[in-house]
N, C-alpha and C positions, 0 to 999 in steps of 0.2 A: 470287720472280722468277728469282735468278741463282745461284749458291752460292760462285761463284769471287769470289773480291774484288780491286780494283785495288790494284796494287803500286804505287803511285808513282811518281813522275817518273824518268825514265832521262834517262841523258847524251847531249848532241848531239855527234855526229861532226862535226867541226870540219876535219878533214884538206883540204888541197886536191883538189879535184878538178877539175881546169881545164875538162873532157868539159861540165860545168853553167853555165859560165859566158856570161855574153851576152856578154862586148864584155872586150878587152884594153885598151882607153882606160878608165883607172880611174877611178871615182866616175859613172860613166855620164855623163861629159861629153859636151855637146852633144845628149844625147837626153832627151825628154819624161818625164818622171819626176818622182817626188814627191821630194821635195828636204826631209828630216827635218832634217837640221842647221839649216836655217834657221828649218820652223814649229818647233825646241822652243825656239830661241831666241824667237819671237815669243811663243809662251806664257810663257815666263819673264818677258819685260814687261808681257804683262799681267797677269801678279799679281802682278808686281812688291811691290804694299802689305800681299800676307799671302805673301809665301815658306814661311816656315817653317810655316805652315796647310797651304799648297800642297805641300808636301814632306813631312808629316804624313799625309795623305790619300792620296797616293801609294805611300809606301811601308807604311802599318797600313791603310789602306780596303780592299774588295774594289772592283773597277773598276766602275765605273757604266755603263760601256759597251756591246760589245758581251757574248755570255754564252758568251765560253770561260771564263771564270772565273779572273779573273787576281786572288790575294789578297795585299795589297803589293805586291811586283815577282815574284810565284812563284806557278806552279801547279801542275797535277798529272801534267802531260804529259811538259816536258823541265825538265832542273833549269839551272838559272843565271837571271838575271833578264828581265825582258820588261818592255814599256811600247810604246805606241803611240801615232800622233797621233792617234787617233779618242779615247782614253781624255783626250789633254793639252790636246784642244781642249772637253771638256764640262769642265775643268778649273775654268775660269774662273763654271761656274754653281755653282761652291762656294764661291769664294772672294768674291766679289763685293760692296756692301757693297749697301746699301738704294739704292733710286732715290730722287732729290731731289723731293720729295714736292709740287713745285710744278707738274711735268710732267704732275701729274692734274688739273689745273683746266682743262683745253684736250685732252678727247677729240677735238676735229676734229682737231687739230695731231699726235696722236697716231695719228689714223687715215691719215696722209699717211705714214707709217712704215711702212717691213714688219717681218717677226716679229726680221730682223736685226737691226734696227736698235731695235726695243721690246726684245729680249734683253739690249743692251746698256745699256740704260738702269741696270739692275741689278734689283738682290730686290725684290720685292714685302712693305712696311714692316708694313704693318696691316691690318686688316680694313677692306672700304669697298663701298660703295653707291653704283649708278648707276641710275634711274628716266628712264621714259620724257621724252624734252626736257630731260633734264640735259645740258648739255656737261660735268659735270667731277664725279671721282669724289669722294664723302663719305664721310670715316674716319668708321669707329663701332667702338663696344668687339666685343668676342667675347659677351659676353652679349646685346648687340644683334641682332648676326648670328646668333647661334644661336638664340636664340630667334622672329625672324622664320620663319627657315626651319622649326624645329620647328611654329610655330604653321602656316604654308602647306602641311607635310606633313600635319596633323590634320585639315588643311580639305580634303582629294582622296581620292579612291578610291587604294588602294597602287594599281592598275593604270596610275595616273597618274603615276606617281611611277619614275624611271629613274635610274641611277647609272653611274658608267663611269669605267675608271682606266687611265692610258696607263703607259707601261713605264720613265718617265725614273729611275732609282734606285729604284722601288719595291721594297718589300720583301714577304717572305713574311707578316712578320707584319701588315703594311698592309693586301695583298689578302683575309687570313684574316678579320680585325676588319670589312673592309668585308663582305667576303660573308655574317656573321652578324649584322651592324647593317643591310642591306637585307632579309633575313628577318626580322629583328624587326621589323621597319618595314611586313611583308606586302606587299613586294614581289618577284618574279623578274629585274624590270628590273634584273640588273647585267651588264654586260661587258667585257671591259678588251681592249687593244691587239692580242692574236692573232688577234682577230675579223680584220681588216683586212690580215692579213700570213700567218700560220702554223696558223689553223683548219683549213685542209684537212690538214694535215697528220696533227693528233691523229684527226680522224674518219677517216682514211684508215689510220693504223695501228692505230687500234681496231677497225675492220672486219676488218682482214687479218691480226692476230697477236693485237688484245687487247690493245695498250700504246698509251701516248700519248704517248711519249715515245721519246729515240734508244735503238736499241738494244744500242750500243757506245759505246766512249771513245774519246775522243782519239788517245790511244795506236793505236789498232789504225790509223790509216793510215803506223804507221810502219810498215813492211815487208809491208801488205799486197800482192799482184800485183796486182792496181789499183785505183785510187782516182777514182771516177768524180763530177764534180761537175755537176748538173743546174740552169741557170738558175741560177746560182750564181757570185758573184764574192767572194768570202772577202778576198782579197788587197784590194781596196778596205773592204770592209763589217767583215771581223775581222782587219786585219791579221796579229795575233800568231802568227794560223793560218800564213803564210807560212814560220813557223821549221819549223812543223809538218812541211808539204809540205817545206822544204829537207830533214828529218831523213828522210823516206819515201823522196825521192831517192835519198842515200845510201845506201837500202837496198835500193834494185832496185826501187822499187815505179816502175810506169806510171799515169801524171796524166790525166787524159782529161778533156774541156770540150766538155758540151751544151749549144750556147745559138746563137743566131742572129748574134752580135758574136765575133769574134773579140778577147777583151778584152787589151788588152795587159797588163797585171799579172797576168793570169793564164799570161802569155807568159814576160815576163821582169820581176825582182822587185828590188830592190836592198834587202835584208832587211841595217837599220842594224846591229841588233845584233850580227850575223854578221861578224869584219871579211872573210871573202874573198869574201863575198857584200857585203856595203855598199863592196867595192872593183870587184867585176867583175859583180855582179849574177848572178844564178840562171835559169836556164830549168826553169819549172815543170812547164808542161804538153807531156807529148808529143804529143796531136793536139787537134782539134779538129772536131768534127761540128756543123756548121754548118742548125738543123734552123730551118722556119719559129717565127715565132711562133705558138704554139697546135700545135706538129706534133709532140711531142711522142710521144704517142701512137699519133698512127700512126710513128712511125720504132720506140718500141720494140713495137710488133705485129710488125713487119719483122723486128726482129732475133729475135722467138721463132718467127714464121713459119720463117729461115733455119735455128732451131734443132730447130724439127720437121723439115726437110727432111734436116739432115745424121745426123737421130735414124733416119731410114729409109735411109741408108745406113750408119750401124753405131751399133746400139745404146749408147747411153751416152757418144756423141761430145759430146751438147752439155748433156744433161740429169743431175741428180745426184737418179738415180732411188728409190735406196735412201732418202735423205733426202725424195723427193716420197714415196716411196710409205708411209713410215711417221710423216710430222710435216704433211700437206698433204689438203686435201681442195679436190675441183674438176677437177682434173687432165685430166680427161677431156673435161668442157665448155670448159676454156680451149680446146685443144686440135682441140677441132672448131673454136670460134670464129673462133682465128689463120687457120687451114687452109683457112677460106672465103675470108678477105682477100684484093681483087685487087690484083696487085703495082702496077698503072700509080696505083691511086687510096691508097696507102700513097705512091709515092713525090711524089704530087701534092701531099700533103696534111703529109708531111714536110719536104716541099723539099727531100731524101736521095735519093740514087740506091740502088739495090737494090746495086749494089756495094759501097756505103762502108757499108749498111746490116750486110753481109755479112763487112764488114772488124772492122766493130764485136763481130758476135756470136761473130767465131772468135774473138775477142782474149778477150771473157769465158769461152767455153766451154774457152781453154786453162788458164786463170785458176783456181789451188787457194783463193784467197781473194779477195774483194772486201769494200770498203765504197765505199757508194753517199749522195752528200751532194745534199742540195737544197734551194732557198732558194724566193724569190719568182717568179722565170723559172716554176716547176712553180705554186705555189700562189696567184697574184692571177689565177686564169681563171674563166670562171663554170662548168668545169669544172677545176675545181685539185685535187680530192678521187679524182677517177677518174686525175689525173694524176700522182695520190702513188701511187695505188694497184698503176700497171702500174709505177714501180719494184720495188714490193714482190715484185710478180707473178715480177720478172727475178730477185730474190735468194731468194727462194723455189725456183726453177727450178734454179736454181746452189747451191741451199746454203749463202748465204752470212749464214747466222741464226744464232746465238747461239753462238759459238764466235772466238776469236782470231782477230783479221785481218779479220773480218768484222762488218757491219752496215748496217742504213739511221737515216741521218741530217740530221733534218731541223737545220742550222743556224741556230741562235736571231742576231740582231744586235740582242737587246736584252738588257741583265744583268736576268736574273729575268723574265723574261717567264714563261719555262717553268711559273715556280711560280702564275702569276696561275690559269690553269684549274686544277692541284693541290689550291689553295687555296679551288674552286667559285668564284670571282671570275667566271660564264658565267650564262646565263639557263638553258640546259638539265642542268647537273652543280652538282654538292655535294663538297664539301671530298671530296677522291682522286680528282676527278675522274670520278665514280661519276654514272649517269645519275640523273635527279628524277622515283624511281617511287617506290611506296609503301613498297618494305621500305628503300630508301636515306634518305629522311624519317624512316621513323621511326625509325632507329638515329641520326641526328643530331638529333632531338627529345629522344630520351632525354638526351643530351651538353648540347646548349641548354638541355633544360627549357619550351622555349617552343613553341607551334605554326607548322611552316613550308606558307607557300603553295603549296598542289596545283597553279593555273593554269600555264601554259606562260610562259616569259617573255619576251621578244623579241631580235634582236641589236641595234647599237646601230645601224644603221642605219636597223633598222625604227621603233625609240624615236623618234630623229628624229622622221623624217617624220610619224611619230603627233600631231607637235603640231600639222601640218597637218587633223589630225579637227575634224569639229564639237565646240563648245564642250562639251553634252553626250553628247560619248560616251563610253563607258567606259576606255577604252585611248588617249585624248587627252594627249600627253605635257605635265603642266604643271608640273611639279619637275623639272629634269634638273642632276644633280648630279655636275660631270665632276673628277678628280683628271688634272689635267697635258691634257693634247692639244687639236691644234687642228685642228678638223672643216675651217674654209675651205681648210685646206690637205693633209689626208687625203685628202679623198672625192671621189668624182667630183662632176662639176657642182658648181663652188665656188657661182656663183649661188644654186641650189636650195639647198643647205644654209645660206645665209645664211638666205634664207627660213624653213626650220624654227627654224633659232637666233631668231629673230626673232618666233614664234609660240607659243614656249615663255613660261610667264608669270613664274615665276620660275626663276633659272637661278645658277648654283654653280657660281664655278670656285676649285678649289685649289688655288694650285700656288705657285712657289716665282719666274715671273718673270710679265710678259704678255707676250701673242701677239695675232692678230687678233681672233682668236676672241674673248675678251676683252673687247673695243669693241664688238662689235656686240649692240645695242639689245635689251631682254626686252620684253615688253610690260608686267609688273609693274614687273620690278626685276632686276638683275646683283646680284649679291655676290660680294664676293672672298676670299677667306681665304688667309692667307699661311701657307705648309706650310715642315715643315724640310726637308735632305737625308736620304739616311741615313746621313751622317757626323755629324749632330748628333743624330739619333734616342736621346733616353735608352735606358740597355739594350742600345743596336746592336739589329742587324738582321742577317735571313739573305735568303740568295737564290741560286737555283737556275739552276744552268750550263745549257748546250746535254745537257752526258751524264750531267745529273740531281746533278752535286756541288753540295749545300748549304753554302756558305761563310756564316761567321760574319764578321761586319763591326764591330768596336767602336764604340764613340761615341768621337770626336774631339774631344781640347782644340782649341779655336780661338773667333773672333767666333763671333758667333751675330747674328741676326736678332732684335730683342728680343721681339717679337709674335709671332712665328713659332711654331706649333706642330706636335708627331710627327703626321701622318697617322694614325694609329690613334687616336690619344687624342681628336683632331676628332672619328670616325667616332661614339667610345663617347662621347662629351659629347653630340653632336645626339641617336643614338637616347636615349639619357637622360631627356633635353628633350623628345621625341615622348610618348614612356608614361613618364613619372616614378612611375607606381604598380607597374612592373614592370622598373625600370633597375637594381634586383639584378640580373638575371637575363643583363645585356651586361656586367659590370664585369671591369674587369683591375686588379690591383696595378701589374703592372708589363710591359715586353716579353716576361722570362723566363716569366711565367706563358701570355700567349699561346702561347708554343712547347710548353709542355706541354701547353694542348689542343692543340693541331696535331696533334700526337703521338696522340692519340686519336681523334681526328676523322679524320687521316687516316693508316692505319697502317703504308705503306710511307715516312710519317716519323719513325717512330720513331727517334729519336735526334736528331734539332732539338732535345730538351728539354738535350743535352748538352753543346751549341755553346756557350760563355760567354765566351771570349778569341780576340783574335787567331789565326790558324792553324788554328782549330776546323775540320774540314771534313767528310763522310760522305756515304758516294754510298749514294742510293737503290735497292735494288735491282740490287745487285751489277755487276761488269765488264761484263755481258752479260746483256740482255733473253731473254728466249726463250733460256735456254741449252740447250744439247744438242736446240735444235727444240722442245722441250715450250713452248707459248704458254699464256697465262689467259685461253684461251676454253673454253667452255663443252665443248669435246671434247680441250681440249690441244693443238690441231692448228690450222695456218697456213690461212688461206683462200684459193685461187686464182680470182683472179675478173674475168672476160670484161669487156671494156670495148669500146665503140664507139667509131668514129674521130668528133669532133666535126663537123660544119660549119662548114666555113670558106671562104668566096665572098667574091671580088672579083674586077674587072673591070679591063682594061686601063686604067693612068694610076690605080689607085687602091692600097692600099700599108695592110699588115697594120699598126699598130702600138702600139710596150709602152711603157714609159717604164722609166727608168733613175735612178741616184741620181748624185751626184757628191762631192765633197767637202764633206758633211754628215753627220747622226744625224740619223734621221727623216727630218722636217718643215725640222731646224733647219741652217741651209746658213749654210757656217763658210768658202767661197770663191767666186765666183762663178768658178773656174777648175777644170776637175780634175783634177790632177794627172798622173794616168796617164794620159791622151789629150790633154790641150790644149783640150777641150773648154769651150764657155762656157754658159751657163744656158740661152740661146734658141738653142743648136745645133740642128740637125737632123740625126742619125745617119744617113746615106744613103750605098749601093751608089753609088760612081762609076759604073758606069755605067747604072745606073737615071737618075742626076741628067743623064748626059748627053747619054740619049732624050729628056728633058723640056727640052735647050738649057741646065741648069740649073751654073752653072760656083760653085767651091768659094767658100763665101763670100760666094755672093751674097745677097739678100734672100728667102726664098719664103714663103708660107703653106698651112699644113696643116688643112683644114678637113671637116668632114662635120655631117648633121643636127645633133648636138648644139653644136658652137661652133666656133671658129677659132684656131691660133697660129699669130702671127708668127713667124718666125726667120731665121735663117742656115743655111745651106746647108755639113756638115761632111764632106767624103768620110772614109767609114768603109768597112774589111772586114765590112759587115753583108750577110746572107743576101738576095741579090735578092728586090727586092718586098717589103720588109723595111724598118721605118724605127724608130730611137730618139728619144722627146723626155727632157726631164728634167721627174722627179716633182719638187715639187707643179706645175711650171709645164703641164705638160701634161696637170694635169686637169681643163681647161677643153673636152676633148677627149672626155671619156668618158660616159658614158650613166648616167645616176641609175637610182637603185629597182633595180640587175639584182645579183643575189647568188645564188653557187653555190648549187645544190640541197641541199645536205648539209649544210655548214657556214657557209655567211652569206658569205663573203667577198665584196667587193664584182669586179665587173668593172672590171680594170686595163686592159684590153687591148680596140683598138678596130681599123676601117677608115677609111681618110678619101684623099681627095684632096690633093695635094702639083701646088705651082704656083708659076713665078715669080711675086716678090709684082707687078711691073708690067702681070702677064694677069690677074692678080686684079683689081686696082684699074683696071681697064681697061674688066672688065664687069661691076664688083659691079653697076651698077644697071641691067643688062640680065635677061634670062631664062636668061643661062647658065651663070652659078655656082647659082642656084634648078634649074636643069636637072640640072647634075652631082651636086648633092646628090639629088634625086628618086630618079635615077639607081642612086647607092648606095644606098638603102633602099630600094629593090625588091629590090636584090641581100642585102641582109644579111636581109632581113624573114624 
């Protein structure tokens, strides 16, 4: 892949620079700001009863967080220590002790709770059982539970049979063990948590360079000429990254912020660990381009449109031809493609004016380096794949592929997520991430030993809803077997997916606390199995950063959960239990051995097998993906490739909208406040003066409603993109449209239209014909 190797952490310039600073009132007094000194004290009390566990894990674990890859207090970026509140608030799911085992006899009581407050309860003690009309759950052994489930897998078509592993601490060797315990099983059905967030990403740079991954480190936004971040809020989602950007500052680099909110943390930063920044705070980003939701696309059409036009008044003003013409194919149909675009429906459809668009493309094309960063803004659309891809398309253009300073990178905000598709943990790849065709089978059959399933397998959306199939059809989902996550509160249409939960016959969940998910009813039977960390994982664990470093994680002296068992050792005990006439053939000694097949299975891991201690760490695939331009496609060469601008209609009084995170991981919301905005749960992110055509003043009550459902809320004046509105995830996906998933890569549709109204015009004429009218209304227009 790359030949140059990463040198290690470099030192942060620390010097004053007053030019960076937000505010000469020290400590950001008086302004909206996250406020560290007080949540690490409140983490401190809450684990108060294991400190010295809690300070064990912090400084020997790798961070369970988001996936810069923070291992003890050090990584590989800048050298001195790091720690965040996103890492000190999933703190307390390690430290925790057992829930009071009495709290299971009163599932109603339980189901009056939200996931906050069932989080809190504590660990999940033992294995237990819940049947149809049980109020309250039944501890049973592990031989009980495994072996029901063994016997209900024996009893279904594998095509019935579905698996799925969310990102909370999982490890490499977890995802690996499950993805070759669901082939032994003869199923396809597995998927784990990219599906939902970061699929477009991988299918989008495997189409266009042949990787599935970032194709730079960290490092290189230190001193690149600019650093572009797309739908992307880092400073809230990986904090630690903020030292990052403070370090690119210092070095001349220019910060630039695609997204429809002007996000204040992306604005200005008070980075604790820095004292001249935790005293005056940091100004990150130098502009901001303010693009619709879903416009994307067309605004970067815009900027290579304006890059053709300046290419025909002097060769090689905006284009890095030499690099198109000898590492790039396409060149030529992009090129007509842009060239046809009419300006008036580029800027319609970006909500950019041809000027800023213009502002934008001189800033790259002066630009000897970029790296280009993107998160969920780009990838939860039901076209997220074509909107990773016209990034690619710009650094392609620029040159800005495999060489220092430069790259595209998609942002992971889950530790080890990365490695979940690596590890084939996907219904369509196989350990490397390698497609599920016939020469890819049968080089991991030779390794297994065993025969893997031909059929196609589904994503986990589609598994769902499969449980909705007739009793006998083939592909009817009646085993769904989830590690960690909570569907009511992922997916759109919470409703509908209760339903599928609900029509599922038997159902598996493994994890380490409850959630909603959890409580709601199988038609057979619920079972629970209680899972370790990966600080308790015999052996340790590995897990793969954002820019592919494999960090080694030891196993931690501390309490332990006494029931509790490693995720992988479940996987390989059930398939065991399924074919015991052929449970050679899944056996592990121990974790060390799993990492050595890894290592064979998938061969740009070679060197997993040498991780053993603390500090152990090795990057995949050297500094740089695609170095010197050469790609692992099939001609060595980058793909340039033409994208249409999507459809997107609405109608006067009716408002594009995304949803946003707050002060949470995931699903799992750690404030009802957050932090950097003031924001509260049922906010509603709204253009002042959008809110004040509609009479609608700050604060007041409105509801946001279209075909699929309605939220209540508050009324929050925000710098969002006219005709532009934010809710907060998971509250606002009561809002979104079931069954719709990108074309390429399954991702679900985040992103919707709906009507916004004071809530006293709502409730005025819910039970006339005129809220049924405006709704109509809109789905004529979106249809």
């Amino acid at each position: 892949m790359g030949k140059t190797k990463h040198t290690g952490p470099i030192k942060l310039d620390t010097s004053l620079t007053p030019s960076l600073w937000v505010s000469k009132v020290p400590l950001g007094l008086g302004k909206i700001k996250p406020k560290h000194i007080r949540d690490t004290l409140k983490v401190v009390w809450e684990n108060r009863d294991n400190l010295p566990y809690a300070y064990r894990i912090l400084t020997q674990g790798v961070c369970d967080g988001c996936a810069l890859g923070v291992g003890g207090l050090y990584d590989q970026t800048l050298t001195g220590p790091h720690l965040c509140t996103t890492r000190l608030n999933l703190l307390r799911l390690n430290t925790m002790p057992p829930l009071d085992p009495s709290v299971l006899e009163d599932v109603e009581a339980l189901r009056k709770l939200d996931s906050t407050a069932l989080r809190k309860l504590g660990r999940i003690p033992f294995p237990m059982s819940r049947k149809p009309g049980e109020n309250k759950f039944t501890r049973i052994s592990w031989d009980e539970a495994l072996n029901r489930i063994a016997a209900k897998i024996r009893s279904i078509n594998p095509k019935q049979l579905a698996f799925y592993l969310t990102s909370r601490g999982m490890t490499n060797e977890v995802y690996y063990t499950a993805t070759k315990a669901a082939r032994f099983l003869g199923t396809n059905n597995i998927d784990n948590a990219a599906r939902i967030c970061h699929s477009p990403s991988k299918t989008a740079l495997k189409r266009s360079l042949g990787i599935g991954a970032s194709s730079c480190s960290y490092k290189d936004w230190i001193g690149t000429d600019v650093l572009i971040f797309w739908g992307s809020v880092p400073s809230n989602n990986q904090p630690v990254s903020t030292k990052y950007m403070y370090a690119a500052k210092k070095k001349g680099t220019k910060i630039i912020l695609v997204n429809p909110y002007r996000e204040p943390s992306m604005e200005h930063y008070w980075i604790p660990s820095i004292p001249e920044s935790a005293l005056f705070g940091t100004k990150l980003v130098d502009d901001v381009y303010q693009v619709n939701i879903g416009g994307d696309i067309a605004f970067m059409n815009g900027v290579m449109k304006h890059w053709f036009e300046m290419e025909e008044k002097g060769a090689g003003s905006a284009i890095d031809h030499a690099f198109v013409r000898e590492h790039t194919n396409g060149f030529d149909e992009l090129k007509a493609h842009v060239l046809k675009q009419d300006w008036d429906l580029l800027e319609k459809s970006a909500g950019v004016s041809r000027e800023r668009m213009k502002e934008f493309a001189e800033l790259l094309a002066k630009a000897k380096s970029g790296v280009f960063v993107w998160s969920m803004g780009l990838t939860q659309h039901r076209f997220g794949t074509d909107n990773v891809t016209q990034v690619v398309n710009l650094a392609l253009l620029r040159g800005f592929i495999g060489r220092e300073h430069c790259g595209v990178m998609p942002i992971r905000g889950h530790s080890g997520v990365q490695g979940a598709g690596e590890m084939g943990a996907e219904p369509m790849s196989l350990p490397g991430g390698v497609p599920l065709d016939e020469e890819n089978i049968k080089r991991m059959e030779e390794i297994w030993s065993f025969e893997i399933p031909r059929w196609p397998g589904d994503i986990v959306g589609v598994s769902l809803e499969n449980a909705l199939l007739p009793d006998d059809h083939e592909r009817k989902t009646k085993v769904f077997y989830t590690s960690g996550g909570n569907f009511l509160e992922t997916m759109p249409d919470p409703d509908f997916v209760k339903q599928c939960l609900e029509a599922v016959e038997l159902r598996v969940h493994q994890d380490i606390i409850l959630n909603t998910s959890t409580l709601v009813d199988a038609k057979e039977e619920v079972i629970v199995l209680p899972a370790m960390t990966r600080f308790e994982q015999p052996g340790g664990g590995t897990s793969t950063s954002t820019e592919r470093m494999d960090y080694f994680s030891p196993e931690i002296k501390g309490p332990r959960i006494e029931e509790a068992r490693a995720e992988w050792q479940i996987y390989i005990d059930l398939a065991s239990r399924v074919y015991p006439e052929k449970a050679h053939l899944i056996q592990f000694k121990d974790a060390q051995a799993i990492r050595e097949e890894i290592a064979k299975a998938n061969p740009n891991y070679d060197g997993i097998q040498h991780l053993k201690k603390q500090g152990d760490v090795f990057q995949w695939g050297g500094a740089w993906l695609c170095e010197g331009g050469v790609c692992p496609t099939p001609d060595g060469r980058g793909n340039l490739i033409p994208i249409e601008i999507p459809e997107l209609r609405k109608t006067e009084g009716q408002f594009y909208v995304t949803t946003r995170r707050g002060k949470q991981f995931n699903s799992m919301i750690f404030s009802e406040r957050e932090p950097a905005t003031g924001g509260e749960r049922h906010d509603v992110f709204i253009n002042p003066e959008d809110a004040k055509k509609l009479n609608i003043e700050e604060g007041e009550a409105i509801v946001v409603y279209n075909q699929f459902g309605q939220l209540q809320g508050r009324a929050k004046y925000a710098d969002v993109r006219s005709g532009n509105i934010q809710v907060y995830w998971p509250e606002g996906n009561v809002l979104l449209e079931k069954g719709v998933y990108e074309e390429f890569a399954g991702v679900p549709e985040y992103n919707v239209t709906a009507v916004v109204e004071k809530a006293d015009t709502y409730y005025a004429h819910k039970d006339t014909r005129y809220v049924e009218k405006r709704i109509e209304d809109l789905e004529t227009e979106v249809s």
